[in-house]
N, C-alpha and C positions, 0 to 999 in steps of 0.2 A: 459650742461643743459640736463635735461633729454627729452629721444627720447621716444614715444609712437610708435610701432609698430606692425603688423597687422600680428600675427601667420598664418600656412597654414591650421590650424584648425580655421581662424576665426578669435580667441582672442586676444585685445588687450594687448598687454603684454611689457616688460621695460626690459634691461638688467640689469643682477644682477649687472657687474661693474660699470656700471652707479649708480645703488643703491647705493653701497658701496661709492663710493666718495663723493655719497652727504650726507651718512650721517657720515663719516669720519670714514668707519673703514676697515682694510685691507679685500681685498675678500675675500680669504681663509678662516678667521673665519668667515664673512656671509654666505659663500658657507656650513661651517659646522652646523651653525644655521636652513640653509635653509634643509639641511640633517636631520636635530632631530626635524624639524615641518615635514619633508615629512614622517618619520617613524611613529610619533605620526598619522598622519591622513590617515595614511594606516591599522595602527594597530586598527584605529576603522572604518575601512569598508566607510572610503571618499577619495572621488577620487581627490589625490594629483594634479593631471592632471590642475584640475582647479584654482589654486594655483603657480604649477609651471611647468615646462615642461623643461627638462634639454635639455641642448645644447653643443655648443663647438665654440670656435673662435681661430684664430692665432696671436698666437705671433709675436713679434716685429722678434725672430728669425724664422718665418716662422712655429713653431710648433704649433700641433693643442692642444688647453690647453679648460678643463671645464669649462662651465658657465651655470649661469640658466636662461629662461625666468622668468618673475614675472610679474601674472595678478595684477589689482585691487585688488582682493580678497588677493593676495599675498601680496603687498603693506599694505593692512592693517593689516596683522598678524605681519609684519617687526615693521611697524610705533607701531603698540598695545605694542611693549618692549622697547619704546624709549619715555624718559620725555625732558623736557626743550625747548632750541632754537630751537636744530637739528631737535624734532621731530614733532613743529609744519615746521616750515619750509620744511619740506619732506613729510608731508603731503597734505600741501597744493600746493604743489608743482605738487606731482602727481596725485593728486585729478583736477587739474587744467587740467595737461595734457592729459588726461584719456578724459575729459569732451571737451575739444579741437577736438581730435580724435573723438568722437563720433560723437558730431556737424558735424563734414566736411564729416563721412559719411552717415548722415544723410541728407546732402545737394545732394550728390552723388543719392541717393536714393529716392529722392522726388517725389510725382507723377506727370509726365507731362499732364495731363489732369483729364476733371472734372469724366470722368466714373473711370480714375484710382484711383482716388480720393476716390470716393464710395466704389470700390471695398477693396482699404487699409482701409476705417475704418472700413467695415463688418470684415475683414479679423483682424484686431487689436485688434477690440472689442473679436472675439471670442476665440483668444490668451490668451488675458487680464484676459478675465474668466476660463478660463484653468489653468492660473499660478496663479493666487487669490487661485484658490482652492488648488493647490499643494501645495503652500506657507503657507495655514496656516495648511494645515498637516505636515508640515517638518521642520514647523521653531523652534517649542518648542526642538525637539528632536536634530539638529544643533544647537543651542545655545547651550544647554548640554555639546555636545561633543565639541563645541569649548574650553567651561569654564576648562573641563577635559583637553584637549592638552597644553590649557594655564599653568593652573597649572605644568602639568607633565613637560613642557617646564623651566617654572622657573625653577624646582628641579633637571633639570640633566646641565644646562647651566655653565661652567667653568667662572671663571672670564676674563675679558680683559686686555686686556696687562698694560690700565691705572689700572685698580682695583691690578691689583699684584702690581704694584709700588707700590700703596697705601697703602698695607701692608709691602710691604717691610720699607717701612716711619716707618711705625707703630712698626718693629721690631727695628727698628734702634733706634728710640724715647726711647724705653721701656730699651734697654741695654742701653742707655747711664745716663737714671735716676739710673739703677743700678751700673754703675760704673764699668764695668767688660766687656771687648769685649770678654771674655771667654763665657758668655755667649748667645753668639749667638746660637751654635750649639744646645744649650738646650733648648732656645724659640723654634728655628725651630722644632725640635725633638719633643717637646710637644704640638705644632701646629698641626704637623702630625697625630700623636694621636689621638687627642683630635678629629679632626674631620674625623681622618682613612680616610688618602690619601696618597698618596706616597710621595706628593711635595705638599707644599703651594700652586704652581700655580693652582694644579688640586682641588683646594675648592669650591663650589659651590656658584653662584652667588647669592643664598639664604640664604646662610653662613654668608655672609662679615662681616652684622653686627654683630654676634656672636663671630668673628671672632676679630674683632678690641676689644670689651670686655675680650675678653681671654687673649689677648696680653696685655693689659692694666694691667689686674688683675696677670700676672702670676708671680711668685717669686722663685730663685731655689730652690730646695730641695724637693719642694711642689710635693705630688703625684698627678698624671694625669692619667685617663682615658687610 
C-alpha cells in the first residue's frame, strides 16, 4: 500500500517503487519516464525539485540502487499518462494518502488556545492573500508550460514492453495472411523505415497507431519510405 512520507524539505512525497507496483510497471522504465518529465521541466525554467527529488535505497544485496521521491504534483503528471482501471485506482489512491497525511498534520499543528487561535487566522488570512495574488499571476503561464511538457512527453516516450508484444502480434498476424515466414525480416525492415528507428521497440508511443496501419497495409515488393 502506498506510504505518504514527509521529505527534509518539508514535502510530502511517495516512493517511486511504491509507484511503480501500483501501477504495474517495472521501475526502471518509471525511473526513465520520471527522467524525460524532469528534463522537460527544467528545459522550461520549473523547478523539477517540486515534482521529484531523486534518492537512493538498498537492495536486497545490500547495494545502494536509484529511486525517486514523488510529490502530489508528481503523482499527477504520472497518473495525467495512465487511462483505465490502474489509473483511476492510483489516483485515487494517492490522492487519499496525500489527504490522510495532511489531516494528521494538521491535527499536530492545531492551536492550543483561543489567542493562538486569533493569531493563526490573521496569520492565514494574510498568507491566503499573498498566494491568491501569486496564483493568478502564474497559473495561466504553468498551464502552458505543462500542456507543452505533456505534449513533448508523449513524442519522445518508447513503447512498453506490453505495446512491443502488440506489434509483434501484429507482425506475426500480417506474415501469416501472406503466407510466407520469409517475410518477416522485410515487415520488420520496412517498419524501421518507415518510422526511422533502429528497432520496432524503439517507436514512439505516438506511433502505435500508425504503426499497426502500416503493418496491416504492408505487401512485399511495395516501395517504403
Amino acid at each position: 500500500m502506498l506510504q505518504v512520507i514527509r521529505h527534509k524539505s518539508g514535502s510530502l512525497m511517495v516512493d517511486s517503487r511504491e509507484v511503480a507496483t501500483m501501477v504495474e510497471k517495472p521501475h526502471d522504465q518509471l525511473m526513465r519516464s520520471i527522467r524525460t518529465y524532469i528534463e522537460y521541466l527544467e528545459s522550461a525554467k520549473m523547478q523539477s525539485q517540486n515534482f521529484f527529488i531523486e534518492s537512493t535505497y538498498l537492495s536486497a544485496q545490500n547495494k545502494e540502487q536509484p529511486c525517486y521521491l514523488i510529490s502530489k504534483k508528481g503523482c499527477d503528471m504520472v497518473a495525467n499518462k495512465m487511462t483505465g482501471e490502474k489509473g483511476v485506482l492510483f489516483t485515487a489512491t494517492y490522492v487519499t494518502k496525500f489527504e490522510e497525511m495532511e489531516n494528521e498534520q494538521n491535527k499536530i499543528s492545531a492551536p492550543q488556545s483561543v489567542e493562538d487561535l486569533i493569531i493563526l487566522q490573521a496569520t492565514s488570512m494574510k498568507e491566503i492573500r499573498l498566494a491568491q495574488q501569486q496564483q493568478a499571476a502564474a497559473i495561466t503561464e504553468h498551464e502552458f508550460k505543462l500542456a507543452d511538457i505533456d505534449q513533448k512527453v508523449t513524442h519522445q516516450i518508447t513503447l512498453t514492453t506490453a505495446e512491443q508484444k502488440r506489434v509483434q502480434g501484429a507482425v506475426n498476424s500480417r506474415v501469416r495472411e501472406l503466407g510466407n515466414k520469409d517475410y518477416y525480416r522485410g515487415l520488420y525492415g520496412a517498419l524501421k523505415k518507415q518510422f526511422n528507428v533502429p528497432s520496432y521497440r524503439d517507436l514512439k508511443r505516438s506511433d502505435l497507431t500508425k504503426a499497426f496501419t502500416f503493418i496491416q497495409s504492408w505487401s512485399p515488393g511495395r516501395s517504403y519510405r
